[in-house]
SEGULUM-362497 format. One line per 3 residues: number of its first residue (from 0); their letters; for each residue x, y, z of N, C-alpha, C. Coordinates in pm, whole numbers, always signed. Example, Ala and Ser with C-alpha at 12.3 -4.5 7.8 and 13.67 -1.06 7.14 Angstrom:
2
0	as	+1319,-569,+780,+1230,-450,+780,+1320,-330,+780 ~ +1285,-225,+708,+1367,-106,+714,+1290,+3,+787
***
This chain:
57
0	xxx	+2890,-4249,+6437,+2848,-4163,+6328,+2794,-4248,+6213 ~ +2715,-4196,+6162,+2688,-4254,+6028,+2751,-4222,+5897 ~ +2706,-4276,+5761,+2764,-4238,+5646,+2788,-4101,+5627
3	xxx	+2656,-4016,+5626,+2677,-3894,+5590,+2715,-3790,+5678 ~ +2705,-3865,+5793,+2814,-3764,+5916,+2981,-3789,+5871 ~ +2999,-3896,+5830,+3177,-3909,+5826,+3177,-3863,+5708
6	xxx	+3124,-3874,+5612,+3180,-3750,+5490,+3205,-3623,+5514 ~ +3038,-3584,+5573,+3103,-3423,+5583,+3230,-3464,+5696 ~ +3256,-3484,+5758,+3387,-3490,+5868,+3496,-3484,+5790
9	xxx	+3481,-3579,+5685,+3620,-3587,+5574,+3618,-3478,+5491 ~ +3541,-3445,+5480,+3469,-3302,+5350,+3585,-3180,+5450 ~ +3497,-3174,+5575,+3617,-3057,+5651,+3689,-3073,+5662
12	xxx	+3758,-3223,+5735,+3914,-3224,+5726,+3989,-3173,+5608 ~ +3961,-3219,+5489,+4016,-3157,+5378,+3993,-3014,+5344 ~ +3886,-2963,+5374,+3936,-2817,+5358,+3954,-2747,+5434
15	xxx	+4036,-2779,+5589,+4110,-2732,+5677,+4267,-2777,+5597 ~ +4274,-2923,+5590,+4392,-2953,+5516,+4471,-2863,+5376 ~ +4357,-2829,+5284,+4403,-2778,+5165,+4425,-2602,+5198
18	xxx	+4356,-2583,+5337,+4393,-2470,+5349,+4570,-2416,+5348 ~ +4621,-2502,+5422,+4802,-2485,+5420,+4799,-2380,+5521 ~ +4737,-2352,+5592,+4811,-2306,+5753,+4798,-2351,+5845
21	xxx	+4802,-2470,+5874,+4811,-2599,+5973,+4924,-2573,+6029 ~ +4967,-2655,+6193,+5085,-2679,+6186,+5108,-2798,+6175 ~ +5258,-2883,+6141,+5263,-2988,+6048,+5246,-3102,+6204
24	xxx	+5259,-3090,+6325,+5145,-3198,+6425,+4990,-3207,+6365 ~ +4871,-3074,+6400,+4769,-3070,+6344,+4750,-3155,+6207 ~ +4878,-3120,+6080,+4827,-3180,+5959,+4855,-3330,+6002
27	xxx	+4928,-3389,+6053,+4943,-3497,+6081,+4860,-3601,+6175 ~ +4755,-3519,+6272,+4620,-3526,+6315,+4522,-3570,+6242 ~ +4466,-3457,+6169,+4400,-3456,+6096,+4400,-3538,+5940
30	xxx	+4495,-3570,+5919,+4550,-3693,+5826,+4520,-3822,+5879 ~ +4535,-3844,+5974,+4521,-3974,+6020,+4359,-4018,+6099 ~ +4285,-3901,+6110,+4133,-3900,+6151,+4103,-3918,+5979
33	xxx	+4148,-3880,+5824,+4086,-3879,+5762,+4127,-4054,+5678 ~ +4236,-4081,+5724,+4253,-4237,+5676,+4115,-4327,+5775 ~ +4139,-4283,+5839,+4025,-4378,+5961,+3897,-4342,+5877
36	xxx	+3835,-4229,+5895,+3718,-4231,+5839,+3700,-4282,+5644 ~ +3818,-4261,+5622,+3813,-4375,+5460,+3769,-4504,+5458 ~ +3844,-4555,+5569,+3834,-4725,+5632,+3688,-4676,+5654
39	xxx	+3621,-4609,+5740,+3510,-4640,+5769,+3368,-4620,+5690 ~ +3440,-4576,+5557,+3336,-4492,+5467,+3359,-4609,+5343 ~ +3466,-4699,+5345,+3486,-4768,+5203,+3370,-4916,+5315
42	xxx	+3421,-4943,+5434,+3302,-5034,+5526,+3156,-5022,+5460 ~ +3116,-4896,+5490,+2965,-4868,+5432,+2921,-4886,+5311 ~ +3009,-4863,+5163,+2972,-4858,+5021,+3001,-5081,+5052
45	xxx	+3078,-5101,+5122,+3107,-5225,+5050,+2984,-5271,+5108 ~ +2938,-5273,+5242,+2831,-5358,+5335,+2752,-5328,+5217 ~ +2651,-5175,+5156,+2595,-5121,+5043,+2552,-5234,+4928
48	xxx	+2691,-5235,+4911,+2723,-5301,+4782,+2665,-5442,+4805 ~ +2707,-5531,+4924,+2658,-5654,+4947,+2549,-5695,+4891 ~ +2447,-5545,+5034,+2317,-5571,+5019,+2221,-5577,+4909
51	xxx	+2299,-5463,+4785,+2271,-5453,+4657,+2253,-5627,+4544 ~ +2356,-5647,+4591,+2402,-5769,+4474,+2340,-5904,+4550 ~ +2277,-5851,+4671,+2214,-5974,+4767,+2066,-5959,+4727
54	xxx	+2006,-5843,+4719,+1888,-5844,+4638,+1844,-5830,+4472 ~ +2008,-5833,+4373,+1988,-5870,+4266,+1982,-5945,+4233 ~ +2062,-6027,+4316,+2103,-6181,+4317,+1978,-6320,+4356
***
């Protein structure tokens, strides 16, 4: 997936999550697909960021 595919992914997880009728396996699923895609979304701003300060630089 790319950047803006794993947001929205995290975008829904959370508002399946904030919904509160999960059951607490599912929330615990879905919690742990949304730590992964953090890791994989803070990856992208930092690589971002590199490339940024590599062509200011």
């Amino acid at each position: 997936m790319n950047f803006e595919e794993e947001m929205k992914k995290l975008s829904d997880i959370a508002k399946q999550m904030e919904n509160g009728e999960l059951p607490l396996e599912e929330s615990i699923k879905l919690y742990t697909q949304a730590v992964e895609l953090t890791k994989n979304l803070k990856e992208y701003i930092d690589s971002a960021k590199l490339k940024v300060e590599s062509l200011e630089g």
